[in-house]
C-alpha positions in Angstrom: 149.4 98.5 132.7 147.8 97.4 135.7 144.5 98.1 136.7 143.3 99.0 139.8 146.7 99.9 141.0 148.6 99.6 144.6 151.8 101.1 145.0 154.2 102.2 148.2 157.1 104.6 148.4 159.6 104.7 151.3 162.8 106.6 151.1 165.6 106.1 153.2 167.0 109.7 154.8 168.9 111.4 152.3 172.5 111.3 151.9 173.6 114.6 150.4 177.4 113.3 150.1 176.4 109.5 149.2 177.9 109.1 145.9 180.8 111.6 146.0 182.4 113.0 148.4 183.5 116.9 148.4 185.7 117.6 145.4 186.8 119.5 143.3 185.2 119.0 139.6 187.7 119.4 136.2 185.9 119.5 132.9 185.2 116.5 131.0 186.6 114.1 134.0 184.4 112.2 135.5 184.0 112.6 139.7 185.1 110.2 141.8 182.7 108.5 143.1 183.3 107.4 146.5 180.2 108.2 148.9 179.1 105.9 151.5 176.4 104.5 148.6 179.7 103.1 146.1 181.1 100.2 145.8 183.6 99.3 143.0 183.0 102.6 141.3 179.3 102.4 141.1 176.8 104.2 143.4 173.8 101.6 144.4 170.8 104.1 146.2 168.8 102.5 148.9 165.5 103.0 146.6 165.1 104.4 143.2 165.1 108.5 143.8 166.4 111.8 142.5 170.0 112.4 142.5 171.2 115.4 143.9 174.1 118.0 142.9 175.5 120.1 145.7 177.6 122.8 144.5 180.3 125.3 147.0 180.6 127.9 144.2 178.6 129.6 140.9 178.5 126.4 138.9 175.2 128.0 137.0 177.8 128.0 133.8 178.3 124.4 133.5 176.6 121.3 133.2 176.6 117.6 134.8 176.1 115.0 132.9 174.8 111.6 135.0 174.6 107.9 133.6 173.0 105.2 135.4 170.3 102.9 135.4 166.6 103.4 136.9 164.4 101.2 138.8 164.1 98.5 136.1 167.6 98.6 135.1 167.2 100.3 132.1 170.1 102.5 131.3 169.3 106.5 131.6 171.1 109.7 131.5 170.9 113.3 132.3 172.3 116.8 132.1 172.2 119.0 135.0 172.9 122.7 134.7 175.0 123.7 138.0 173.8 125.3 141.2 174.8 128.6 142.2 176.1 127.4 146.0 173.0 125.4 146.4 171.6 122.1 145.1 170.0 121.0 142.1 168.3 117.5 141.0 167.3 115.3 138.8 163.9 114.9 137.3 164.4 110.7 137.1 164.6 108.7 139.8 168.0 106.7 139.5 168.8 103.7 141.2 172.5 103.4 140.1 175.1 105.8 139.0 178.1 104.6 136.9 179.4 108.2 136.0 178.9 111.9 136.7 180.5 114.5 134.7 181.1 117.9 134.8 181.3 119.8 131.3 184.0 122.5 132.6 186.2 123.3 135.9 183.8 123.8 139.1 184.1 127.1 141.0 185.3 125.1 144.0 184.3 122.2 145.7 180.9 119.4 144.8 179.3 116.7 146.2 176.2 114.6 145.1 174.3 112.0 146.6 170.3 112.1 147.3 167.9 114.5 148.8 164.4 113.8 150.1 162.7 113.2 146.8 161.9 110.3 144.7 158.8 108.9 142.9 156.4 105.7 142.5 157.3 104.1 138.9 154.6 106.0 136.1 151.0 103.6 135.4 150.3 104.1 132.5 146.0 104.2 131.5 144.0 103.0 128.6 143.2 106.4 126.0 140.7 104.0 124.7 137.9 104.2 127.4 135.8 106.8 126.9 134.7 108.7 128.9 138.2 108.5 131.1 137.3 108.7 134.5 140.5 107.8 136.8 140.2 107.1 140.7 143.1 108.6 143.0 144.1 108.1 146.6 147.1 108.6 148.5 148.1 107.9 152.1 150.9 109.6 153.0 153.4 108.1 155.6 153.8 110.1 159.2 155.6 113.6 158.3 156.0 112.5 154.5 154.7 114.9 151.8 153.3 113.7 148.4 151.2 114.6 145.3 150.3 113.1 142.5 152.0 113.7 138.8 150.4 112.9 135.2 152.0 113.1 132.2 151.0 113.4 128.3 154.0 111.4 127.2 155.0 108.2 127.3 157.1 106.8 130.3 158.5 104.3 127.7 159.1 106.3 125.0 163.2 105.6 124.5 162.2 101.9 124.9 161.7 99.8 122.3 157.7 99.0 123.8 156.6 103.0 123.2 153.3 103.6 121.5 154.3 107.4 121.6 157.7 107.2 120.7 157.9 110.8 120.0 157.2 111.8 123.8 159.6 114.3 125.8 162.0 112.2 127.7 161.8 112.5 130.8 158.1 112.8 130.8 156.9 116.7 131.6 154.9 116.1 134.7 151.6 118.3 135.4 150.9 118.1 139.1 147.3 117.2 139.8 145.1 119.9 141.5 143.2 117.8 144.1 146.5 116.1 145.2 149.2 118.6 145.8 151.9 118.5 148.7 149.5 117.1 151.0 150.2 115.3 154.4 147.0 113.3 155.1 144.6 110.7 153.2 143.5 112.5 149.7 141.5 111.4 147.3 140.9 112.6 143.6 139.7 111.8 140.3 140.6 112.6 136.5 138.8 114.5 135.1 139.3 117.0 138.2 137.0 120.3 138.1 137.9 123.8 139.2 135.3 126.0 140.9 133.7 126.8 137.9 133.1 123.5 137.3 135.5 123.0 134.1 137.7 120.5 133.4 141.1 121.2 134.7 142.5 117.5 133.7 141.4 115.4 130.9 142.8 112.1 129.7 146.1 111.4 130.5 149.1 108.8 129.7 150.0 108.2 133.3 150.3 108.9 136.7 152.8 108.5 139.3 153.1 109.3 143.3 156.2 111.6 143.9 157.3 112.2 147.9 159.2 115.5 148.4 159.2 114.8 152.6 159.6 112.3 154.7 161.1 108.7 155.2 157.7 106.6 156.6 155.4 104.2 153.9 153.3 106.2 151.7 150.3 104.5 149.9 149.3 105.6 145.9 146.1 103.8 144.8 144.3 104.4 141.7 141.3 102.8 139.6 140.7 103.4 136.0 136.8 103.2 135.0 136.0 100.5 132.7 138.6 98.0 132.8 138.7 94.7 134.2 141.2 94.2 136.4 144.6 92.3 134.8 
């Protein structure tokens, strides 16, 4: 962990078609991929970020299975149920794909590639400290949107390093109610109150920026109470 932490997040403009190109999908075949993001067979994204399914037809029936690496290079997965004629995405943030599969025929044509979401890795905070009182600031970029996630698992947990080895993988993550889709300078804390003045957040395993709009630098800062800085 890092403590006080300084983080950015710029995405490149999304590239709905940037690791395969319209096609039809058989069962248990891979897709081609072939997007403007591939080369030799593997799709290399600008920036770690979510990777998007775009279906033509009812795909709601089947699933997509995705295998890649993240922003570390740690090798992750993911199963996707199918659009119905829209888009769907993945919860991880993926900055290669090596394979995309669907599990049965596609009503008609697909495509994948990246939409305008992505994420700052997860920081992960001391449980230890009591009482947990945890800092939070963002600065969005011009015309980006972000908020800020926590989770109660551990980002590690299929890694060999996990102290909660148990935790759902991907993490569940529990937007936080002072920092929520917002467009200019915001600031927070953990525990956050509602306007009764209970706790809505308590402690938590670790926090993350995540950008739903937007392509300019966006700032995450946060500072755990009661740790020196390491």
């Amino acid at each position: 962990m890092a403590n006080p932490v300084f983080a950015t997040l710029q995405l490149s403009a999304a590239v709905a078609n940037g690791i395969a190109t319209s096609q039809n999908g058989t069962g248990g075949t891979a897709l081609t991929l072939n997007g403007s993001y591939v080369t030799s067979g593997v799709a290399t994204l600008p920036q770690a970020r979510r990777v998007l399914i775009t279906s033509g037809g009812n795909d709601s029936g089947i699933t997509f299975a995705i295998v890649g690496t993240d922003r570390r290079g740690y090798a992750i997965s993911e199963t996707l149920t199918g659009g119905n004629a829209t888009g769907v995405y993945t919860q991880q943030d993926f900055l290669t794909v090596t394979k995309i599969t669907p599990s049965g025929n596609t009503a008609t044509t697909v495509t994948s590639g990246t939409n305008g979401v992505g994420s700052t890795d997860w920081f992960g905070w001391s449980m230890q400290i009591a009482p947990f009182q945890l800092g939070l600031a963002v600065i969005p970029g011009s015309g980006c949107t972000v908020s800020v996630e926590h989770t109660y698992d551990d980002p590690n947990s299929q890694q060999s390093n996990s102290v909660q080895p148990n935790s759902n993988f991907p993490p569940v993550p529990w937007t936080d109610p002072l920092i929520s889709a917002v467009t200019t300078k915001t600031q927070g804390a953990v525990p956050a109150t509602n306007a009764t003045g209970q706790p809505d957040v308590g402690v938590v395993f670790a926090s993350r920026m995540t950008q739903t709009a937007g392509t300019s630098l966006s700032i995450f800062q946060a500072i755990q109470a009661g740790i020196a800085n390491f």
